[in-house]
Each structure stands twice: as structure tokens, then as C-alpha cells.
C-alpha positions in Angstrom: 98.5 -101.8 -176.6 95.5 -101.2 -174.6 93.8 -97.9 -175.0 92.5 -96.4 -172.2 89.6 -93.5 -172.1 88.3 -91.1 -170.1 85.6 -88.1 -169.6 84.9 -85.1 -167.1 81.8 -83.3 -167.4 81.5 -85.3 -171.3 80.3 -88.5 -172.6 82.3 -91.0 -174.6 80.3 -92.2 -177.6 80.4 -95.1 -179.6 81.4 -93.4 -182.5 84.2 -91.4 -180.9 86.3 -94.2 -179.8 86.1 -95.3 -182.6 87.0 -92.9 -184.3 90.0 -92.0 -181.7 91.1 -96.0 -182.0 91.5 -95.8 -185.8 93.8 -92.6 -185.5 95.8 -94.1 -182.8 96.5 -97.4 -184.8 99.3 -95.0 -186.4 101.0 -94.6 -182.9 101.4 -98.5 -182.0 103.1 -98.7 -185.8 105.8 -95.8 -184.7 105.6 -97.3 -180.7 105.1 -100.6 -181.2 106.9 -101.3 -177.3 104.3 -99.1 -175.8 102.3 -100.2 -173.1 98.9 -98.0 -172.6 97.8 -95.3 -174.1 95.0 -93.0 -172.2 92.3 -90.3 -173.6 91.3 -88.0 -171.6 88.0 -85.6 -173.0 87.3 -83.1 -170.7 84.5 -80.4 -171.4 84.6 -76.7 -170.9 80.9 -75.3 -170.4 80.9 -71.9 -171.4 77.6 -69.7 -170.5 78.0 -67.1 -173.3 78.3 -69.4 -176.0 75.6 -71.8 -177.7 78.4 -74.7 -178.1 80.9 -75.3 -175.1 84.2 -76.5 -175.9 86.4 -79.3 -175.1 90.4 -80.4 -174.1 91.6 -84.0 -175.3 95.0 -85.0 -173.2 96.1 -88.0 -174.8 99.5 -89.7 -173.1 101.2 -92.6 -174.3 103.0 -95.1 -171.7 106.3 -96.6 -172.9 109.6 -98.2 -171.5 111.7 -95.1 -170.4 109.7 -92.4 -171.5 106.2 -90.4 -171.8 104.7 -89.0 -174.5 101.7 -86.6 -173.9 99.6 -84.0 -175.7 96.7 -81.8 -175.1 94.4 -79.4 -177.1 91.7 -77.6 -176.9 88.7 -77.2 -179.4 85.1 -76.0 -180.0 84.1 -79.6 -179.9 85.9 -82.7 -179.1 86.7 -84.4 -182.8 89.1 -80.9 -183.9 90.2 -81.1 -179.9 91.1 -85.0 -180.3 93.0 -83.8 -184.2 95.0 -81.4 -182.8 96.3 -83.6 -179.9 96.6 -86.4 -182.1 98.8 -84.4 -184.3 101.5 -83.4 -182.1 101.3 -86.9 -180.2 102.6 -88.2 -183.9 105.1 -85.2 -183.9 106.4 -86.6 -180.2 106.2 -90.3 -181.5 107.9 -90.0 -185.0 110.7 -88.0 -182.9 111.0 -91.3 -180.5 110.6 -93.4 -183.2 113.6 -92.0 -185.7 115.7 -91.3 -182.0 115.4 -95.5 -181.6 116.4 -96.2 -184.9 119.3 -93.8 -184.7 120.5 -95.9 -181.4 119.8 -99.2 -182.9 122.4 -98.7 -185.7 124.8 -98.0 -183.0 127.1 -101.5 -181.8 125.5 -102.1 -178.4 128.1 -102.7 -175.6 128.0 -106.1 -173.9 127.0 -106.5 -170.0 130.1 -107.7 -169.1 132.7 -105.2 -171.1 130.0 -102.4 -169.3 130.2 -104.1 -165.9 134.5 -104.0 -166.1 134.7 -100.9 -167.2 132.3 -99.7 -164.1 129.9 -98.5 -166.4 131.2 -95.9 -167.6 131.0 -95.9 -171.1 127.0 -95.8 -170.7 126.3 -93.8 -168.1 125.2 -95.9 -165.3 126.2 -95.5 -161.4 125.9 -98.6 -159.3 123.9 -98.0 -156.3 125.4 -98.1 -152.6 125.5 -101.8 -151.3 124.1 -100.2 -148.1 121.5 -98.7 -149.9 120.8 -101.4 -151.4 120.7 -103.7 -147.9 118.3 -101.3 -146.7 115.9 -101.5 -149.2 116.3 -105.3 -148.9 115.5 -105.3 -145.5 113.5 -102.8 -145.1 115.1 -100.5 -142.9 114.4 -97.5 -144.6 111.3 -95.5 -143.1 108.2 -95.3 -144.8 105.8 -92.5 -144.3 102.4 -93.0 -145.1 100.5 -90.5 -147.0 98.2 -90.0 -144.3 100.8 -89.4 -141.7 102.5 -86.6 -143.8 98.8 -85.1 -144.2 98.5 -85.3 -140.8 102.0 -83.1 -140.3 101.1 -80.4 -142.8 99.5 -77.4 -141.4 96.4 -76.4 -143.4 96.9 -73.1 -146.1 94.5 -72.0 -148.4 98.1 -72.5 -150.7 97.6 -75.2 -152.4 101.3 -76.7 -153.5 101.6 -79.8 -155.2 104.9 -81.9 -154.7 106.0 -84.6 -157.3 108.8 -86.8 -156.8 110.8 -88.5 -159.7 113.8 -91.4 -160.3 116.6 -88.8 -160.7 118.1 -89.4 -164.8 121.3 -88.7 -165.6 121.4 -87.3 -169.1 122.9 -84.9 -171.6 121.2 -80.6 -171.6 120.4 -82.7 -175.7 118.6 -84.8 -174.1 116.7 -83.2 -171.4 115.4 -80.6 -174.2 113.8 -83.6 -176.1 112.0 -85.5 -173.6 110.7 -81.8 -172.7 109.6 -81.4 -175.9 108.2 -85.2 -175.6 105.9 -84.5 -172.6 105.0 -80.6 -173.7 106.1 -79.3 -170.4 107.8 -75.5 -170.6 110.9 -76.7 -168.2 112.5 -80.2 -167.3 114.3 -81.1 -164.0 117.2 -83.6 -164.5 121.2 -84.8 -163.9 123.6 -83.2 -165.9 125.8 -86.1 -166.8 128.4 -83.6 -167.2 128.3 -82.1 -164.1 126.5 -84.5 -161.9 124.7 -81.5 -160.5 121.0 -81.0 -160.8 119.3 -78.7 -163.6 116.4 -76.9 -165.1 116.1 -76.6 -169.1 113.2 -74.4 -170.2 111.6 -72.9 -173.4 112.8 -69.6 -174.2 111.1 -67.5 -176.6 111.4 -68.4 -180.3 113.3 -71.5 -181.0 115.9 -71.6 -178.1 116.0 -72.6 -174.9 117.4 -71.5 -171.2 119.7 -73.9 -168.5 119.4 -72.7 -165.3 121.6 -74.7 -162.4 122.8 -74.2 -158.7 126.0 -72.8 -157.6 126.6 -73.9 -154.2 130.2 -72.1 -153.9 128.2 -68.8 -154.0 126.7 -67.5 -151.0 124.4 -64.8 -151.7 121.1 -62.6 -150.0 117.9 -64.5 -150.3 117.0 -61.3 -152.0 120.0 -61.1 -154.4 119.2 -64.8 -155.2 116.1 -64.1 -156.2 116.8 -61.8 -158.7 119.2 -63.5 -160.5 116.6 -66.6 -161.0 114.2 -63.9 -162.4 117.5 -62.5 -164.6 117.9 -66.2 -166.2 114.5 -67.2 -166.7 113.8 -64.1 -168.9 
């Protein structure tokens, strides 16, 4: 697995890849089907203080999921230790997950395909779809085209798009817990609707999802988001 590092406003010694690559051995022997790994040291320089700190984001690259981690520290070594800590936490969790699964009898293509997929949670996508994408029918904007279209505002709002996963509320809480994020957009395989799981306070957790039978007030709306996110 390669191991890929990086720095802003920091160097990256000799010594401290090395010592990073040693550590990290331990996450190829839980991920062995990882693909990259990438270490980010960035350093925080802090006027009223003799040392400045630093953050290490570490995030591992694997079929079907991401693992990531970040910490900060009054250097970079107990930065890159705390990280590397809860990366293992993330991986062992992955690891022992996999494991679980493998035990399981795997279903054959075929028995999968006559059934419709069913049994494993898989939709088969529109043959139009499908003849589009072949052709290349579907539009394409460029990015700067869309740049172009966007009016300027000291706002600054980030958009991220992602394949859509259908998957259990289970499920959606661990590969929140896998990528540290405090909420996870995703399919509820239950309810083919879109939702929202998000870290509550203590050890539990929120589901928040859209009801489009209701028509309320924008305002009414409003406060009921604010109602289920406390």
C-alpha cells in the first residue's frame, strides 16, 4: 500500500516518515485490501506561545469505504499518536466487521441475479440510464461553466456530491464513526427515502428524515429541524 505524505506550513523529516511508516505497518496487517494511505501534517503557528502546535489527518483509501482521523498536538509525533490511535480503532472495527461477513455463505451471481437482487440489496439501474451514459447523451457541465453561473457572495458554501448507498440506520452509524464526521447522509434501505444520522450527546445517536406528505410554514419547518437535532 503506498503511503502518501503531506505538509502545510511544516516540513517532513526523514525521521518522521519513518517513524509514521513503522506505526502504519499495523494498518496494512488489519487492511490488507487498502489501496493508499495519506498523512497530512499541518502546523498551527501560535504567537503567544514558544512552540506552535500541529494537526496530523491521516485517511486510509479502501474498496467501499474510508477510514480517516485527525488530531491535534503540541508537536507533530503526540499529533501523529493520537491520530494513529483512533485510525486502529476505525480499522480494527472494519477489520472484525469483514471477518463477521466472511463467515457468512456468500450468495451466487446467478441465484442474486433471479431473484432481482433482492436478497442483497442491489437495484439494477434504468436501461435508459444506462444508454445514456453509453452514448453520452447526458449533459456535462464543466466546472468552469457552473463558476461562471454562480453570482459572487462573500458566503462561501461548499457542495459535495456522493454515489447514493443504500444501507441499514446500523450501518450508516458505523461508517460515521469510520470517517469521524458528526452526521451521515444515506438511503435507508427500509424506506428508500433519504436520511441524516448524527451524534447525540453521550453515547446515542439522532435519525432525522423528510416527510414529504406534510406541508408545513418554512418557518414551522425550521423549528422542528432545530427540535430534532437537539
Amino acid at each position: 500500500m503506498d503511503i502518501t505524505f503531506g505538509a502545510k506550513g511544516a516540513d517532513i523529516t526523514d525521521r518522521f516518515r519513518a517513524y509514521a511508516e513503522e506505526k502504519l505497518a499495523k494498518v496494512t496487517q488489519l487492511l490488507p485490501r487498502a489501496t493508499a494511505l495519506d498523512v497530512k501534517l499541518t502546523r498551527h503557528a501560535d504567537p503567544h506561545v514558544a512552540i506552535a502546535g500541529g494537526r496530523v489527518e491521516i485517511t486510509v483509501h479502501g474498496p467501499g469505504s474510508i477510514i480517516r482521523s485527525e488530531s491535534d498536538g503540541p508537536d507533530k509525533y503526540m499529533a501523529f499518536d493520537s491520530a494513529f490511535h483512533r485510525i486502529m480503532e476505525r480499522a480494527r472495527r472494519v477489520h472484525d466487521k469483514r471477518h463477521d461477513h466472511s463467515a457468512r455463505r456468500r450468495l451466487p451471481l446467478r441465484e442474486a441475479a433471479a431473484a432481482g437482487f433482492e436478497q442483497v440489496a442491489i437495484t439494477p439501474a434504468d436501461p435508459a440510464v444506462v444508454e445514456a451514459v453509453t452514448t453520452g447523451a447526458l449533459p456535462i457541465v464543466s466546472q468552469e461553466q457552473q463558476e461562471a453561473e454562480n453570482e459572487w457572495s462573500p458566503v462561501v458554501i461548499r457542495e459535495k456530491r456522493f454515489p447514493a448507498k443504500r444501507m441499514s440506520v446500523r450501518d450508516a452509524v458505523d461508517q460515521m464513526e469510520l470517517v469521524g464526521h458528526p452526521f451521515y447522509l444515506f438511503v435507508d434501505e427500509a424506506t428508500d427515502e433519504c436520511a441524516v444520522v448524527y451524534r447525540r450527546k453521550g453515547w446515542s445517536y439522532g435519525v432525522i428524515s423528510l416527510d414529504d406528505s406534510a406541508v408545513d410554514s418554512p418557518a414551522a419547518s425550521a423549528t422542528e429541524a432545530e427540535r430534532a437535532a437537539s
